[in-house]
C-alpha positions in Angstrom: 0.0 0.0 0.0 1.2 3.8 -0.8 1.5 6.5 2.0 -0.8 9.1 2.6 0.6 11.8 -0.2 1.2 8.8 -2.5 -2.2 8.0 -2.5 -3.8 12.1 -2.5 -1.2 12.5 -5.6 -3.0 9.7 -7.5 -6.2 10.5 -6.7 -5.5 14.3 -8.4 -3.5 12.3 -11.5 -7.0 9.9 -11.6 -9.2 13.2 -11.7 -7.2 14.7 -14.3 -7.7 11.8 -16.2 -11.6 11.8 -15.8 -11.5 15.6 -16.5 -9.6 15.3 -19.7 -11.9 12.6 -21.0 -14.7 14.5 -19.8 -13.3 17.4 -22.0 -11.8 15.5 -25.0 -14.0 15.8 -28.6 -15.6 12.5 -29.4 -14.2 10.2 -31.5 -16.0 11.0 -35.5 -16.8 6.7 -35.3 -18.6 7.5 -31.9 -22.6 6.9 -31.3 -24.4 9.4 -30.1 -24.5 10.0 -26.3 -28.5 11.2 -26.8 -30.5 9.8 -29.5 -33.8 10.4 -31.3 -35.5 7.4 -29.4 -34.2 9.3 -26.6 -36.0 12.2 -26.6 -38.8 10.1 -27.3 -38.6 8.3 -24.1 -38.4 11.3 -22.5 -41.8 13.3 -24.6 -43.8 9.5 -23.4 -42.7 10.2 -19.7 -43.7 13.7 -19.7 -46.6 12.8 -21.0 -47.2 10.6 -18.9 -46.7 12.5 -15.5 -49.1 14.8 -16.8 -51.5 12.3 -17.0 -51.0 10.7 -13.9 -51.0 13.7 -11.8 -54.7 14.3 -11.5 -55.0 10.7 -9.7 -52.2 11.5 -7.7 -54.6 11.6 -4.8 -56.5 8.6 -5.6 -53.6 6.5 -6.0 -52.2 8.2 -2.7 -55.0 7.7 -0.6 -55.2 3.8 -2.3 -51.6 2.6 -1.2 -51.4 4.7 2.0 -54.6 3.3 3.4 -54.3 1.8 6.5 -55.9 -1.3 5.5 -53.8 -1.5 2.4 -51.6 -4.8 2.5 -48.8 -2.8 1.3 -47.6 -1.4 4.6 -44.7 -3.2 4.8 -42.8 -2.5 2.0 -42.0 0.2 4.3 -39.5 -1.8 5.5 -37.4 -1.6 2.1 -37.9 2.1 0.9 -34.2 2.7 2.5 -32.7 0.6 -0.3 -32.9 3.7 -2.6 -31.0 6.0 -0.4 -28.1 7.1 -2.3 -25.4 6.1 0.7 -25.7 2.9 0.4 -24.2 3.0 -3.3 -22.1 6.4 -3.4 -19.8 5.8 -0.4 -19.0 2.3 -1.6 -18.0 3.4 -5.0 -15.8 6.0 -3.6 -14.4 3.5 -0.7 -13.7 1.4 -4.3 -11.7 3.7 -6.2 -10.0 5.2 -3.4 -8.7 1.7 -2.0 -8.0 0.7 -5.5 -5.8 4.0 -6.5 -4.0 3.1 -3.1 -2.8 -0.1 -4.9 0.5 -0.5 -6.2 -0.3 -1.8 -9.9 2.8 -2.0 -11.8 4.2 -5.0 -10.3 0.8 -7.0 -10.5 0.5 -9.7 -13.2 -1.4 -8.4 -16.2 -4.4 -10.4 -15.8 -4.9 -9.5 -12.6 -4.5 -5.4 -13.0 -6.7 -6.0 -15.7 -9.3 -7.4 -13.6 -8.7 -4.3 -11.5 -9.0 -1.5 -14.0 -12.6 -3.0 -14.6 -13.7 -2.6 -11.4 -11.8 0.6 -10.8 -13.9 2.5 -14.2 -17.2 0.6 -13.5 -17.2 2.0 -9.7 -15.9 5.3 -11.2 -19.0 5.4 -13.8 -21.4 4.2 -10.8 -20.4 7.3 -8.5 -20.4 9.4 -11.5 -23.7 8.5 -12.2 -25.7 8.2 -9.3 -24.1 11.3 -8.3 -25.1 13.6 -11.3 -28.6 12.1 -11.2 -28.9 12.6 -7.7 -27.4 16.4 -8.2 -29.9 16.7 -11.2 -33.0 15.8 -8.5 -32.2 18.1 -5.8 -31.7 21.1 -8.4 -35.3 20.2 -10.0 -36.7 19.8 -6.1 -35.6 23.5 -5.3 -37.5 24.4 -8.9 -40.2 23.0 -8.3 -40.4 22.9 -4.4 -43.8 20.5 -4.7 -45.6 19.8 -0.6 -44.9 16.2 0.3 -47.9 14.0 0.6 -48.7 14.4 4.4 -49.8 18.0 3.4 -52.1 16.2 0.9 -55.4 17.4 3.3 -54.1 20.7 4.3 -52.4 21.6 0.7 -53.5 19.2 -2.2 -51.2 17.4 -4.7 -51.1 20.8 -6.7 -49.2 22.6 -4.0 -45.5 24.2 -5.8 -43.6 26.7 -4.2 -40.5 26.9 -6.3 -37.3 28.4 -4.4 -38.8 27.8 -0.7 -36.2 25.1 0.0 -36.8 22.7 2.5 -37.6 18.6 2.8 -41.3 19.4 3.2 -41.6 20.9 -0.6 -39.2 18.8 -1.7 -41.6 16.0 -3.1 -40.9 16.3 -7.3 -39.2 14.4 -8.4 -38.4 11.6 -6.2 -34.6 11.2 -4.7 -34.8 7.5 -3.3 -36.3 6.8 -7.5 -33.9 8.7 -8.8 -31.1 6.6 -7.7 -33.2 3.0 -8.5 -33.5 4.7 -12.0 -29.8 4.9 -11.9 -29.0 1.6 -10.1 -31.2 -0.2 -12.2 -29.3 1.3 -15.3 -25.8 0.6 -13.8 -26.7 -3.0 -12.8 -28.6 -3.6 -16.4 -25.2 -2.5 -18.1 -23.1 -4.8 -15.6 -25.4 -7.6 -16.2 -27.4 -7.2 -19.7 -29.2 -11.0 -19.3 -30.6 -10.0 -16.3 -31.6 -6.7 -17.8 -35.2 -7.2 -17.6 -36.1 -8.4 -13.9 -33.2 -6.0 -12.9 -35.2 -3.1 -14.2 -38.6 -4.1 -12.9 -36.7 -5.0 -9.2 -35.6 -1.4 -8.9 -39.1 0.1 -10.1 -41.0 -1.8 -7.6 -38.4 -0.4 -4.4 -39.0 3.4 -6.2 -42.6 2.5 -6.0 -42.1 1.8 -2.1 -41.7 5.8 -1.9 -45.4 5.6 -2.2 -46.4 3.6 0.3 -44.0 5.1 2.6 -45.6 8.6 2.2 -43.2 10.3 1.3 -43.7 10.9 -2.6 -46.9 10.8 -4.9 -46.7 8.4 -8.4 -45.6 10.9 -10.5 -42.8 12.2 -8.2 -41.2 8.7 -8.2 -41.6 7.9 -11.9 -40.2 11.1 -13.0 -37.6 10.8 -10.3 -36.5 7.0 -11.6 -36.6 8.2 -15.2 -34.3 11.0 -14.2 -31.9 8.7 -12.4 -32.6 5.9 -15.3 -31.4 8.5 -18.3 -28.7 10.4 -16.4 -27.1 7.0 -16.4 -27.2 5.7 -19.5 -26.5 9.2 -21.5 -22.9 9.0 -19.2 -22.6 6.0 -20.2 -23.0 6.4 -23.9 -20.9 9.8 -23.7 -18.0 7.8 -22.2 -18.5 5.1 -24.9 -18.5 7.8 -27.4 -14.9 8.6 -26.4 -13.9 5.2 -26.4 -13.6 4.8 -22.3 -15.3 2.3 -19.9 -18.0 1.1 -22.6 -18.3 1.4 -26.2 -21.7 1.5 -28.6 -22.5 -0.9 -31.0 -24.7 0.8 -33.7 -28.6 0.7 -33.3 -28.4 -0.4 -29.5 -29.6 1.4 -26.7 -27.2 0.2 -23.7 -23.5 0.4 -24.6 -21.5 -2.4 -23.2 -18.6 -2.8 -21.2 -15.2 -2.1 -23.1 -12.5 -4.4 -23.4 
């Protein structure tokens, strides 16, 4: 392991790096980081909160009962708290830049630079969508739903600040949207129950009280997008993943 300065030096040579490729034009072979079918997506989901918001009460009132045999999925909501995937990450890369790779055999520092980018993309990611969320909250500043009989699910008082008008678009969704991204890139035959998995704990947010439908599917299409545009605009410059023409998800560069 390298000493303390060894270890802050790398971690500025590592950030350089990102910056640079961050910065650097796009190779002219490159797929698009956001496509037509994109913005698509994204005209059907605005669409769709629209619709959905006049029976945000109903639904509200349905899954919050307290009859309703959804109570306990209480119990998970947690799962999409941003902690729990951020600070690992980081713990990841840090550890990992600590390493002494030059004298490791080149199988196994390969092995290593894998998991060093894909927790590098994953804190990226989360983090961006999570950033994106809390600037759109403080836009928007829409009541939480225990002010539903005092305020109504129309209530917006943009700039006001605070965790009480902090209820669109969903935080705890907005990472799922981007976990369920990351892990459908890490593991694309599992893509499908992944996805679904990660809906239904955004969904929790619900039943917990703490967000109405359209807050949590705006917030998990936030966190869903942010992740795959990073990863297609990395894979545009040839680093971490690359495109292959007329597919949505990149995959994981060799």
């Amino acid at each position: 392991m390298a000493d303390t300065s060894s270890i802050a030096q790398r971690l500025n040579r590592s950030l350089a790096r990102y910056l640079h490729v961050v910065t650097a034009r796009p190779h002219p072979d490159g797929a698009a980081a956001w496509t037509r079918s994109m913005s698509m997506a994204v005209a059907l989901i605005v669409f769709l909160v629209l619709s959905l918001h006049p029976y945000d009460e109903y639904l509200s009132r349905m899954f919050t009962s307290p009859d309703s045999d959804l109570r306990n999925l209480r119990l998970i909501t947690d799962i999409g708290l941003s902690k729990w995937y951020v600070i690992p990450a980081f713990i990841i890369i840090v550890c990992l830049i600590a390493i002494d790779w030059q004298h490791l055999p080149v199988p196994r520092r390969k092995r290593l630079h894998l998991v060093y980018t894909q927790a590098t993309y994953a804190f990226w990611a989360i983090s961006l969508a999570g950033t994106c969320t809390a600037i759109a909250k403080f836009f928007i500043g829409r009541a939480r739903p225990p002010f539903i009989d005092t305020l109504g699910t129309g209530h917006f008082s943009p700039f006001a600040g605070g965790d009480d008008l902090a209820s669109f678009p969903s935080g705890h969704s907005t990472t799922m949207g981007a976990v369920g991204a990351i892990l459908a890139l890490w593991f694309p035959r599992w893509r499908v129950p992944i996805i679904l998995a990660t809906m239904f704990i955004a969904f929790t947010r619900i039943v917990a009280r703490a967000h109405y439908p359209t807050d949590t599917v705006a917030g998990y299409s936030i966190g869903f997008l942010v992740a795959i545009t990073l990863a297609r605009f990395l894979a545009r410059r040839h680093v971490i993943f690359r495109c292959e023409r007329g597919r949505f998800f990149p995959v994981i560069g060799s």
